[in-house]
C-alpha positions as CSV (number, residue, x, y, z in Angstrom):
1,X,13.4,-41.8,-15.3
2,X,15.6,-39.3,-16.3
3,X,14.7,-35.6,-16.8
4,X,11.9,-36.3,-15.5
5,X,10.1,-34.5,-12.2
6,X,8.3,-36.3,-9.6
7,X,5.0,-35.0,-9.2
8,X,3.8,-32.6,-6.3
9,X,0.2,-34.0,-5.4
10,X,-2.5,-35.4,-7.7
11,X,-4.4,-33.3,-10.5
12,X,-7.6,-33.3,-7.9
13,X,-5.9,-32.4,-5.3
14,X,-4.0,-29.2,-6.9
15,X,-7.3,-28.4,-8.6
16,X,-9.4,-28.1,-5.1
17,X,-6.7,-26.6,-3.9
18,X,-6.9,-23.7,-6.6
19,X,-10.2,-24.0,-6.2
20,X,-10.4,-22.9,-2.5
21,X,-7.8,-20.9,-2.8
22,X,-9.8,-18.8,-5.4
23,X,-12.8,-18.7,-3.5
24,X,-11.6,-17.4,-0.3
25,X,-9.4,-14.4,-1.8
26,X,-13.0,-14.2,-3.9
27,X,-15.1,-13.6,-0.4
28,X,-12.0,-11.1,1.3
29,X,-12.3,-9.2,-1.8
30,X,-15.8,-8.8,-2.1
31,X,-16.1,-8.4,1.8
32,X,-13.1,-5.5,1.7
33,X,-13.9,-4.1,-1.2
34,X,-14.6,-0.3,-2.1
35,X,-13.9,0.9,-5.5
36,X,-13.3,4.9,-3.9
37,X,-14.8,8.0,-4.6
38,X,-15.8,7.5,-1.0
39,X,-16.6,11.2,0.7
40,X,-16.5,11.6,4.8
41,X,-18.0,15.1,5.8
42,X,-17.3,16.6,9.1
43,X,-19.1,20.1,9.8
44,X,-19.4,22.2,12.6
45,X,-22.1,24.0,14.0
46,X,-23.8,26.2,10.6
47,X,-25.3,29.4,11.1
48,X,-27.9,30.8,8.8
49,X,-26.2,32.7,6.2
50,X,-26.6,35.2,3.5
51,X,-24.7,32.8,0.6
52,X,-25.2,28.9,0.7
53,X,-22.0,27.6,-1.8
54,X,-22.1,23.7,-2.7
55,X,-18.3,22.4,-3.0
56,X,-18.1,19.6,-5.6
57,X,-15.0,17.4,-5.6
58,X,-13.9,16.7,-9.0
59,X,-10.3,15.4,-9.2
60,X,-7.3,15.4,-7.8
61,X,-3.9,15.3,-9.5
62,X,-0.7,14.5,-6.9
63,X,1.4,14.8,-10.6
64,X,1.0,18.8,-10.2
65,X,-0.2,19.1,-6.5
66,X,-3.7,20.2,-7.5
67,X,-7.2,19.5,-7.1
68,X,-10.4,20.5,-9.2
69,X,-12.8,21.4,-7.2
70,X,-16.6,23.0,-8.4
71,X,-18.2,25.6,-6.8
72,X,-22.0,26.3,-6.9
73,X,-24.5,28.9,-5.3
74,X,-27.5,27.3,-4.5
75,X,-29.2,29.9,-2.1
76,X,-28.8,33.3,-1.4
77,X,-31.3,35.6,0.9
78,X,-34.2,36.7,-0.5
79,X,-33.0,40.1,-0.4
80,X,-30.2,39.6,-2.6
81,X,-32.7,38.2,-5.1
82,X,-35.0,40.3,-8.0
83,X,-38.6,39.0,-8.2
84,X,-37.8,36.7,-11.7
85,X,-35.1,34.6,-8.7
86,X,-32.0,36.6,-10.0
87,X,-29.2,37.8,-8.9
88,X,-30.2,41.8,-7.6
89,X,-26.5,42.9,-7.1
90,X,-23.1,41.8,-8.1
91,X,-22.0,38.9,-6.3
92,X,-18.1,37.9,-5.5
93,X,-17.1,34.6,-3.8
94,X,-13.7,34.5,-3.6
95,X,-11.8,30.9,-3.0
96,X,-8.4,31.4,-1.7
97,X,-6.0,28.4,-1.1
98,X,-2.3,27.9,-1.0
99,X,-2.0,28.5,-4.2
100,X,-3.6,32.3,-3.7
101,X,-6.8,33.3,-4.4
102,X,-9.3,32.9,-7.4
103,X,-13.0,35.1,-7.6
104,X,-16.1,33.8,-9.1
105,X,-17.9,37.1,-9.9
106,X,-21.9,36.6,-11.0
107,X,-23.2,40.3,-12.1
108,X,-26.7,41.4,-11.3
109,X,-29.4,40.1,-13.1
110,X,-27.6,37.1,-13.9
111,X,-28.7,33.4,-12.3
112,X,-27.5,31.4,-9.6
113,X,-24.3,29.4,-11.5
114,X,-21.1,27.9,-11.1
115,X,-17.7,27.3,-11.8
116,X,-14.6,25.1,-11.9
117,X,-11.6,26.0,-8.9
118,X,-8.2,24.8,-9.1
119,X,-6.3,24.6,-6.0
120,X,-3.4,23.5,-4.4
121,X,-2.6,20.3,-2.3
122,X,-0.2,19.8,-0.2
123,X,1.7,15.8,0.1
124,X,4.2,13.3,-0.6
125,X,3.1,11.4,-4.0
126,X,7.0,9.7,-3.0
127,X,4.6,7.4,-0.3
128,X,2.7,6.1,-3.1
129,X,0.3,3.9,-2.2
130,X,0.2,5.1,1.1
131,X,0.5,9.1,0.4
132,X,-2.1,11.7,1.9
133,X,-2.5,14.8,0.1
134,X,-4.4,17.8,1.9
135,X,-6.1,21.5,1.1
136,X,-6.9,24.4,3.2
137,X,-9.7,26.2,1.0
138,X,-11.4,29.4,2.6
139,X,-14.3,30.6,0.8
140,X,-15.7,34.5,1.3
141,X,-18.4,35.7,0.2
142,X,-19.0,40.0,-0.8
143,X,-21.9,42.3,-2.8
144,X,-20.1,44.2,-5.0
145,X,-20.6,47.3,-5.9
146,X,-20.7,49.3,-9.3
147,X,-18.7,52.0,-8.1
148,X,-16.4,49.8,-6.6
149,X,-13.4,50.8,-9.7
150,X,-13.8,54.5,-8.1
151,X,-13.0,54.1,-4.5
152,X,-16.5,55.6,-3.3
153,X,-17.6,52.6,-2.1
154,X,-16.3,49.0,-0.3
155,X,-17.6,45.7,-0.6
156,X,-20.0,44.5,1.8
157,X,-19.0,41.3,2.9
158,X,-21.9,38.4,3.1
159,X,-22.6,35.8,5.9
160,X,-21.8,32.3,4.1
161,X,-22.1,28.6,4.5
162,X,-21.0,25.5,2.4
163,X,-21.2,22.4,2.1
164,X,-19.1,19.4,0.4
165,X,-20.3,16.3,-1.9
166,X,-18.8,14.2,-4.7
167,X,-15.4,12.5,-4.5
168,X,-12.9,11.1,-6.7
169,X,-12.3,7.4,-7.9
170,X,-9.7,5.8,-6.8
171,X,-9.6,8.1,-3.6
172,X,-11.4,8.7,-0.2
173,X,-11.9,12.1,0.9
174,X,-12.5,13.5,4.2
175,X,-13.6,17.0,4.3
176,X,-13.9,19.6,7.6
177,X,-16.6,22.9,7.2
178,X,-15.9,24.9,9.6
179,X,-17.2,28.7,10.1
180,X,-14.2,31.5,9.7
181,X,-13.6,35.0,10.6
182,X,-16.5,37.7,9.4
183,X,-19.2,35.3,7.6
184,X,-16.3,33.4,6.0
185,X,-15.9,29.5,5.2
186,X,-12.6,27.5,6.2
187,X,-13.1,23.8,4.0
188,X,-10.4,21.3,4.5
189,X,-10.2,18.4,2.3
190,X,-7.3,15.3,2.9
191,X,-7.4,13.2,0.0
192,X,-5.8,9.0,0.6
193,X,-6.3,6.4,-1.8
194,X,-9.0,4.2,-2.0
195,X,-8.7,0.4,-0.3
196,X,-8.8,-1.1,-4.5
197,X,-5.9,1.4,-5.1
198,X,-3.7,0.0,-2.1
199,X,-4.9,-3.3,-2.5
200,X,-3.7,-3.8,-6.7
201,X,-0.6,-2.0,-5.8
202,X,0.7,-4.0,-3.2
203,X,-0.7,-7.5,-5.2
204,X,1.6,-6.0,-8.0
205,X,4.6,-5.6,-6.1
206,X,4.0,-9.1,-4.3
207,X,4.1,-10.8,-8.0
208,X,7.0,-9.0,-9.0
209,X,9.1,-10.4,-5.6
210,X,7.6,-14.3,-6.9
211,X,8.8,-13.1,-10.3
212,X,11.9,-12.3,-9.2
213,X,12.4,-15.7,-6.4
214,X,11.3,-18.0,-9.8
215,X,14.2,-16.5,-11.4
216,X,16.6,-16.8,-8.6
217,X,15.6,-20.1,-7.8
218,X,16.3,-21.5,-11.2
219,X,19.4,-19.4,-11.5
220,X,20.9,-20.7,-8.3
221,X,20.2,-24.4,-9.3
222,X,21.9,-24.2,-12.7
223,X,24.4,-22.0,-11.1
224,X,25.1,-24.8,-8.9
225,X,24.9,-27.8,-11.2
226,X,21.9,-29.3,-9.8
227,X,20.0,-28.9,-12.6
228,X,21.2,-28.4,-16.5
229,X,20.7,-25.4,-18.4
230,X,19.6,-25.0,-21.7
231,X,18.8,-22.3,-24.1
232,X,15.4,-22.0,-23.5
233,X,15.6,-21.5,-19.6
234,X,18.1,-18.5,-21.0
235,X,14.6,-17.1,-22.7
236,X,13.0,-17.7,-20.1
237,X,14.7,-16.4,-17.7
238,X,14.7,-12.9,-20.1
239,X,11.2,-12.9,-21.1
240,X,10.4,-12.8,-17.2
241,X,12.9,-10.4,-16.8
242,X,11.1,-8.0,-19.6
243,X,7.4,-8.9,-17.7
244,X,8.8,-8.0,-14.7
245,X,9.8,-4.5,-16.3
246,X,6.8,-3.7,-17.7
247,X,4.1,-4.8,-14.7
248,X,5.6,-1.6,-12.8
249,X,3.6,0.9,-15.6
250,X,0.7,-1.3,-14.2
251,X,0.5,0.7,-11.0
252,X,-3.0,2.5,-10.4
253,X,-2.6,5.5,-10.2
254,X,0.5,6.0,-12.3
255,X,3.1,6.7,-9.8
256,X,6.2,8.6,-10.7
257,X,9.4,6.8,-11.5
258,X,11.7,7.0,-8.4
259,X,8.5,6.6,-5.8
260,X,9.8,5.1,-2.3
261,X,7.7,1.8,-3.8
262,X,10.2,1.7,-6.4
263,X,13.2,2.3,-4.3
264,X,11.9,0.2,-1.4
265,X,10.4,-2.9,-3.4
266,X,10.2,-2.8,-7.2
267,X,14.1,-2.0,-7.6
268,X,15.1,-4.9,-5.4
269,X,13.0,-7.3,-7.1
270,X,13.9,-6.9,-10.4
271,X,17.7,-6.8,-9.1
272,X,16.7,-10.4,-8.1
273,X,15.5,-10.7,-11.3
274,X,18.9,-10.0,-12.9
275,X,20.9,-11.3,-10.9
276,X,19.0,-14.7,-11.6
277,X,19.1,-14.5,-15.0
278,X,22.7,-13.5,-15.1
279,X,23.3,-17.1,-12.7
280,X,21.7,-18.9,-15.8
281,X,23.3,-17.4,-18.7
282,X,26.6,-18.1,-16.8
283,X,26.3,-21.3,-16.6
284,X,24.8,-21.3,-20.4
285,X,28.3,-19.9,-21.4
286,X,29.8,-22.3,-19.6
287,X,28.4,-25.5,-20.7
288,X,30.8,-28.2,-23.0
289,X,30.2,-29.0,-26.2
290,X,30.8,-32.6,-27.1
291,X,33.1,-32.4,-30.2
292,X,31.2,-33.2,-33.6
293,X,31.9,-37.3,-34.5
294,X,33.7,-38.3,-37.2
């Protein structure tokens, strides 16, 4: 019959097809999956100290190569400490990073607290999904005096140790503690994103190339006259154009416009896209009209 396609394979035997298909991609997921936040700590050998500082990841923006990290004394000796647990003497930790550096200052008689750090990171957000971003944080610790403003007296730097929880979603973070100079703290953190991050983005960019191969397809067989065109395979062929388009602002993680995943994948595929398209409406242009009877 004309117009008229010969089917593929039965209605079961799609459906148990889709069927199995479904379930296995199901159990790889649920087997591979990790939705991030994911923290790996790495310390070396920690000495008693004077100041114990807990290091909270918060959140980490490759946009503005930062991260917001939250800072937290939790011990301090006991001579450093009035009888009612409170701070005896001004307390400084200072968190420097490649950014510069940034004090948290608790005066005497004031409690244990904490406080909110940003700091830089160094990376290429261009590598998107695959980019690493990294931080170098060194954390001090100092009693400071009241006299300090006239010169008689320095600060008295503290023996300090730290240690790292919490983690961002849609990331895995590795962090090293590692004892500095004089009492001091060197924390490194390298942030890479999560195995669901990767996994969505590269899913994305695989539909976008079977986007793009539908339209070529279809453009190359009513390019060639194997098949007819009409004016809806025109609107078709737009509307997947226009879907194609908008699934890249699907991304996680919002990547920047002109990220090597757009250069490397998404710009090629909707070229296919277009150039498909612009097959079809070619041939659209191109059809004859029978001339109108009578």
């Amino acid at each position: 019959m004309t117009g008229e396609a010969r089917p593929v394979a039965r209605t079961r035997t799609v459906l148990l097809a889709l069927l199995l298909l479904v379930v296995l991609g199901y159990a790889a997921i649920a087997l591979l999956y990790t939705s991030g936040g994911g923290l790996t700590v790495a310390s070396g050998e920690e000495p008693t100290g004077d100041v114990r500082v807990r290091v909270e990841v918060v959140s980490v923006q490759p946009g503005t190569y930062s991260s917001l990290l939250r800072f937290r004394v939790t011990e301090v000796s006991d001579d450093l400490l009035n009888a009612d647990e409170r701070i005896a003497v001004p307390l400084r930790i200072s968190v420097t990073a490649s950014d510069g550096t940034e004090d948290i200052v608790f005066p005497a008689g004031t409690a244990l607290g904490r406080t909110e750090v940003v700091v830089g990171i160094s990376g290429e957000q261009s590598s998107y999904p695959f980019d690493k971003h990294e931080a170098a944080v060194l954390i001090d610790a100092y009693i400071v005096p009241d006299d300090l403003a006239s010169g008689a007296q320095t600060p008295e730097r503290l023996s300090l140790t730290a240690f790292v929880v919490g983690g961002m979603s849609g990331w895995d973070t590795t962090a090293t503690v590692r004892p500095a100079d004089a009492g001091a703290v060197l924390v490194g953190l390298e942030f890479v994103r999560s195995f669901s991050t990767m996994f969505f983005a590269i899913l994305l960019v695989v539909m976008a190339f079977i986007i793009a191969a539908y339209s070529i397809t279809v453009g190359t067989a009513t390019f060639t006259g194997r098949q007819p065109v009409d004016s809806s395979i025109v609107g078709w062929g737009a509307a997947l154009l226009f879907a194609l388009l908008a699934l890249r602002f699907y991304l996680p993680g919002d990547p920047p416009i002109g990220s090597g995943i757009d250069v490397f994948a998404y710009m090629w595929a909707t070229l296919g896209a277009f150039i498909g398209l612009s097959m079809t409406v070619t041939m659209w242009l191109r059809r004859e009209w029978d001339p109108p009877s009578g």
